[in-house]
Backbone bond lengths (Angstrom), bond angles and torsions (degrees), N, CA, C in turn:
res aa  C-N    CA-C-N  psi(-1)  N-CA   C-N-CA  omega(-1)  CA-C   N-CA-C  phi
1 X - - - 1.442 - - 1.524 108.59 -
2 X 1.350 118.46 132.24 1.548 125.55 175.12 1.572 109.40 -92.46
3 X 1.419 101.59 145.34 1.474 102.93 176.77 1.481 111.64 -97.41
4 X 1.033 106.40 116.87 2.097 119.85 166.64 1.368 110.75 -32.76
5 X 1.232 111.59 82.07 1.498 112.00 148.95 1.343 145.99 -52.86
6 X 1.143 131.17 69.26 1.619 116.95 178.39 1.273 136.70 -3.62
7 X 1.219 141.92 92.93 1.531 111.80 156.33 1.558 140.22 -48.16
8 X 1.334 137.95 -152.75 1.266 116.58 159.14 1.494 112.34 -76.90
9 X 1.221 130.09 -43.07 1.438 119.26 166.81 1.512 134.41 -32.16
10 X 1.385 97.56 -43.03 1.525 112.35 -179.75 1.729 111.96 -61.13
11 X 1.452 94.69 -51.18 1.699 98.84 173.81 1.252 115.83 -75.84
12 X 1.301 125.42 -23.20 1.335 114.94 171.46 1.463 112.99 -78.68
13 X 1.037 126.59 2.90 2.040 129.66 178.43 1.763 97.25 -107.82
14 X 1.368 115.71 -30.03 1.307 104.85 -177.92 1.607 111.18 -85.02
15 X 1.332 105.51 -27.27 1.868 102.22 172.64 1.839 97.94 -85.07
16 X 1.109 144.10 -30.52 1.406 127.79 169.01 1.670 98.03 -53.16
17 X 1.270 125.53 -67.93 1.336 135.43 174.60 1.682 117.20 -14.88
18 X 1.340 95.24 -68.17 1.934 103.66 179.09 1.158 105.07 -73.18
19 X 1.234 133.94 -33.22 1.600 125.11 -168.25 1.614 97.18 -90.15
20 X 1.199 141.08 4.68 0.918 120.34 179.18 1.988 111.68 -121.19
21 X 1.805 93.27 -10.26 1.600 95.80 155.16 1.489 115.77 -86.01
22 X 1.217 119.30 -12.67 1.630 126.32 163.53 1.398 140.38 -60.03
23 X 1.428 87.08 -36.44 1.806 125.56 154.59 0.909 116.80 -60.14
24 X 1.260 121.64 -49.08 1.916 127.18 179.80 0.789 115.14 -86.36
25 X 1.603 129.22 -15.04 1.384 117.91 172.89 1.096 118.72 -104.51
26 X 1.911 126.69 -6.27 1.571 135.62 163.18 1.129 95.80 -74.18
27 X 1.373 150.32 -52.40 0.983 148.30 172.36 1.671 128.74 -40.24
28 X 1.114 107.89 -53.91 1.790 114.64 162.10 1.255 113.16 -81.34
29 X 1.296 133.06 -3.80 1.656 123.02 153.60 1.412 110.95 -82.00
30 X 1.216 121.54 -45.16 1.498 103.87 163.33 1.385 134.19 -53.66
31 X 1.565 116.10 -48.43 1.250 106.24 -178.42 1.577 111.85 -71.23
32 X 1.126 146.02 1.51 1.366 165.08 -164.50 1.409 94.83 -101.52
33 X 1.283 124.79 -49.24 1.480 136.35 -163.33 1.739 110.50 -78.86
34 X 1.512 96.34 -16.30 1.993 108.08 -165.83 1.376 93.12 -59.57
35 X 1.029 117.65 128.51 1.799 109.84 131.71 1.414 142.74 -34.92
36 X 1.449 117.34 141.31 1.385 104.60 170.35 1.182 126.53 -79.48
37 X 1.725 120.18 68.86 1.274 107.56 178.12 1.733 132.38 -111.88
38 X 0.936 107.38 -172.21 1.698 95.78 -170.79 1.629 120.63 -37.48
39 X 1.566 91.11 -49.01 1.755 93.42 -172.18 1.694 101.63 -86.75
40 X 1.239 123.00 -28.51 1.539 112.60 159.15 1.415 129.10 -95.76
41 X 1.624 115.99 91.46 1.540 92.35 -173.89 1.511 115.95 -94.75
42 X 1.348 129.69 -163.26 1.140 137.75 -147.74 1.865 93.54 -98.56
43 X 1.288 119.79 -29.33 1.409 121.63 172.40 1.617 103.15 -74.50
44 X 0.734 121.95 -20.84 1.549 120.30 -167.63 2.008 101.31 -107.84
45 X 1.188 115.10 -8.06 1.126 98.30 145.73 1.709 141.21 -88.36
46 X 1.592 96.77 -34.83 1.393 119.97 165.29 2.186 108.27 -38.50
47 X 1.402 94.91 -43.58 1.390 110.19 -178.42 1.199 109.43 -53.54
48 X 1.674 123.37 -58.07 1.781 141.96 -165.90 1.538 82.39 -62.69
49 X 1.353 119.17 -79.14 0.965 116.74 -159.22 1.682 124.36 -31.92
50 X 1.088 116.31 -66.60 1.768 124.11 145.35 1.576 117.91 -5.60
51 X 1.278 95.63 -61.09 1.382 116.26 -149.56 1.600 98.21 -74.18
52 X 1.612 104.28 -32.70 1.301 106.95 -178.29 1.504 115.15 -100.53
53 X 1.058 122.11 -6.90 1.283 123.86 175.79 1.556 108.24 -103.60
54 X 1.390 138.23 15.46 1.461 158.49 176.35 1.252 96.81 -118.73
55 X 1.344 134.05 -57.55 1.113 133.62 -137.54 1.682 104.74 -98.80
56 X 1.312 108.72 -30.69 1.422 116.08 -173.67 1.767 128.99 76.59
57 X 1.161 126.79 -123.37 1.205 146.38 164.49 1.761 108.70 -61.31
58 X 1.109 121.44 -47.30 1.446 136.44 161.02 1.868 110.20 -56.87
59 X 0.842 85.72 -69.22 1.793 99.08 173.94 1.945 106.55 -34.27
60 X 1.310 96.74 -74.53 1.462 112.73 171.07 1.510 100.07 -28.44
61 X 1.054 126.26 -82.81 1.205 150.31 179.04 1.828 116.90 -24.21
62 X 1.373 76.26 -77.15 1.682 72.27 165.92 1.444 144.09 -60.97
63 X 1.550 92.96 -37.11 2.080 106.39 156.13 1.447 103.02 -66.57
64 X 0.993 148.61 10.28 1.578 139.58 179.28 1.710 95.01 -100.46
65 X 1.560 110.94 -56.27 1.594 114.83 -155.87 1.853 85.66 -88.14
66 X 1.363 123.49 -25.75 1.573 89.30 -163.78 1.833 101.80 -122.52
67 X 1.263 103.61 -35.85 1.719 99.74 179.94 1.582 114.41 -90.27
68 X 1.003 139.19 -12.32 0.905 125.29 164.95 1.792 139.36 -55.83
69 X 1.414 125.75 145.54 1.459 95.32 -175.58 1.410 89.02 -102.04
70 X 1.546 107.72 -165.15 1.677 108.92 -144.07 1.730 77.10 -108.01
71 X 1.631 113.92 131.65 1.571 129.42 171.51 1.860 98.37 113.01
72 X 1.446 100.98 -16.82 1.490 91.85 -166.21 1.608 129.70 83.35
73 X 1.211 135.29 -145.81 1.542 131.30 -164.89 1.708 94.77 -110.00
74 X 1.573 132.01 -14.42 0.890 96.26 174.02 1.666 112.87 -102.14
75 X 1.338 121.25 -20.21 1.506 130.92 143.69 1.305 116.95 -25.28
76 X 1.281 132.97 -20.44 1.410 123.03 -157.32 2.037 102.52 -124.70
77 X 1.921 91.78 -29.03 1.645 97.84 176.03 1.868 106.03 -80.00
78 X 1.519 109.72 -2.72 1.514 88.10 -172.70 1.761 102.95 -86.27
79 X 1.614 121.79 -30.08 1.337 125.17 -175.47 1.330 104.26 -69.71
80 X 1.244 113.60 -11.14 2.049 101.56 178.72 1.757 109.94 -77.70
81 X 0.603 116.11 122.62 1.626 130.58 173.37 1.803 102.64 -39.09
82 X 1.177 99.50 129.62 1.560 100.20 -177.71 1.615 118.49 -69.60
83 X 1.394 122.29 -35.52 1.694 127.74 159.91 0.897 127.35 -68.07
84 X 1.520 122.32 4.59 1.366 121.70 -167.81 1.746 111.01 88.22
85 X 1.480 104.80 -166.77 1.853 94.90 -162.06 1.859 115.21 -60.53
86 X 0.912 113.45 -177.07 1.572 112.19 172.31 1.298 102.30 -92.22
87 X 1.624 82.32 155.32 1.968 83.49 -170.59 1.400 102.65 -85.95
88 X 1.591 114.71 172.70 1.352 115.44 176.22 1.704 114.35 -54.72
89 X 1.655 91.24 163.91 1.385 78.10 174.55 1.695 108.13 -98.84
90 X 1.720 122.76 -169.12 1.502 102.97 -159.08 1.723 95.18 -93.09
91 X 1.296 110.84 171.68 1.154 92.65 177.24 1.534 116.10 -95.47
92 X 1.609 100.13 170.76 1.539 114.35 -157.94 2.126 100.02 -91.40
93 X 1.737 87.50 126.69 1.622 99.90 173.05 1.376 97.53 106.34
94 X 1.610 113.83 -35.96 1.642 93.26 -172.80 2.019 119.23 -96.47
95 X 1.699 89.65 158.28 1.753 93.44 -167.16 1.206 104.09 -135.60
């Protein structure tokens, strides 16, 4: 039995190949990773997710240039308050 050698074509479709399941899967760990916060909500990830698992290499792509927020999921978990929301503030006049 002979072993299948690649040409350069071959390796060049198998590295498009991995780098582009690498893509789809950095891509759905982040949006998985978002917070639920105002400008990302939890319906609008359900959406990426779709979008990127339909969409593929394109999908990826497009959650990179348009849904993403700017730093990514861990950029976005450091501005969330670690207890959860801030509490009210007290009210004004009373003592």
């Amino acid at each position: 039995m002979e072993w299948f050698v690649p040409g350069a074509f071959g390796v060049l479709f198998v590295a498009f190949f991995v780098s582009t399941i690498g893509l789809v899967i950095w891509t759905l760990v982040d949006v998985v990773r978002m917070p639920g916060d105002p400008s990302f909500k939890a319906g609008t990830q359900l959406v990426w997710v779709i979008v990127i698992l339909l969409g593929g290499l394109i999908g990826a792509i497009i959650y990179l240039a348009v849904g993403r927020p700017p730093g990514g999921a861990t950029a976005a978990r450091q501005w969330l308050p670690a207890g959860g929301p801030p509490p009210p503030p007290p009210p004004s006049g009373a003592l």
